[in-house]
N, C-alpha and C positions, 0 to 999 in steps of 0.2 A: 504494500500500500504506500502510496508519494502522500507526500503533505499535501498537494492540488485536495484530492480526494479525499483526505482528511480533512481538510478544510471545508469542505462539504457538509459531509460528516456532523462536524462543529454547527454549523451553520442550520443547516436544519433541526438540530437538538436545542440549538437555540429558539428556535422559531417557537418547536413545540413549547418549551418552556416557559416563551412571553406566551402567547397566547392563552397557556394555564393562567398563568399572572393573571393576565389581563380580564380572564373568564373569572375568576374567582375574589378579585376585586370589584368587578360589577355587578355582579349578580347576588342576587341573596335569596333566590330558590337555594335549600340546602343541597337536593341532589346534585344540579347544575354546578354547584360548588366542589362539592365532593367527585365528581368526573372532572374538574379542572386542576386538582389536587392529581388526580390521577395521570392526565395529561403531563405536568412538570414531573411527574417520577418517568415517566417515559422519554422525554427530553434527556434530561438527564441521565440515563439506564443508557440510549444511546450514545452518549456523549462519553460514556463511560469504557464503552465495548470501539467504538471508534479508536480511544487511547489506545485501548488492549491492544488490539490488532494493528495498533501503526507499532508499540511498541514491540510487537513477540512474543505477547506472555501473555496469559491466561486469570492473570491477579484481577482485572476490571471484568474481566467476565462471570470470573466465581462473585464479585464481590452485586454484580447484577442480579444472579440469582439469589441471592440472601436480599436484595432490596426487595427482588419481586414477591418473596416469600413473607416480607414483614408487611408487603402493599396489600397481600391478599387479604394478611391475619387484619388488618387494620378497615378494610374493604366490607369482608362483615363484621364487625364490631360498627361500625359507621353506619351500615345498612340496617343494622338492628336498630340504633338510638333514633335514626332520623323515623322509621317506621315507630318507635313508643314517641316521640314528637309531634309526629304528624296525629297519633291518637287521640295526643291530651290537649291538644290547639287545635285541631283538623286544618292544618296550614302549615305551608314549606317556607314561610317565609322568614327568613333570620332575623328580621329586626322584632319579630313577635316574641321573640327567646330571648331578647336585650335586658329584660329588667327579671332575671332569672335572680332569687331569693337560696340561699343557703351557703 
C-alpha cells in the first residue's frame, strides 16, 4: 500500500467521522444519535486498519476487532435504555430527558 492510497484511506475515515459528528450534534432523536455514534467508530475502525496495512502488522487490526466487540456490547445496552425511555416519555426526543432527577 503507497501513502496516495493511504491517504485515501484517511480521508474517507475522516468523512465518516464528521458526518457522525455532525449527525449527533444535530439531532436529538436518541436512535439517530446513537447510529451517528456508531458511524464515528467506523470512521475511525477504518482509519485504524488503513494504519495496519500501510504499516505491516496486524496490531490496528486486532485492536479493530476488540472496538467492534465493545461497539456491539454497548449497541444493546443503548438499544435497551432508549426502548425503557421511549416507554416512560413515549418520545425519542433528548431534550425530554434534560431535567433527569437523581
Amino acid at each position: 500500500m503507497d501513502s496516495m492510497m493511504l491517504t485515501h484511506y484517511l480521508i474517507i475515515g475522516a468523512i465518516l467521522f464528521c458526518m457522525g459528528l455532525i449527525g449527533f450534534i444535530t439531532r436529538r432523536n436518541l436512535i439517530i444519535m446513537f447510529l451517528c455514534t456508531e458511524m464515528m467508530f467506523q470512521g475511525v475502525s477504518l482509519s485504524l486498519v488503513a494504519f495496519s496495512r500501510y504499516h505491516g502488522n496486524v496490531t490496528g487490526q486486532t485492536f479493530v476487532i476488540f472496538v467492534l466487540t465493545i461497539a456491539a456490547a454497548e449497541a444493546a445496552l443503548a438499544l435497551g435504555l432508549v426502548v425503557l425511555l421511549f416507554r416512560r416519555k413515549r418520545t425519542l426526543d433528548a431534550n425530554a430527558w434534560s431535567s433527569l432527577k437523581g
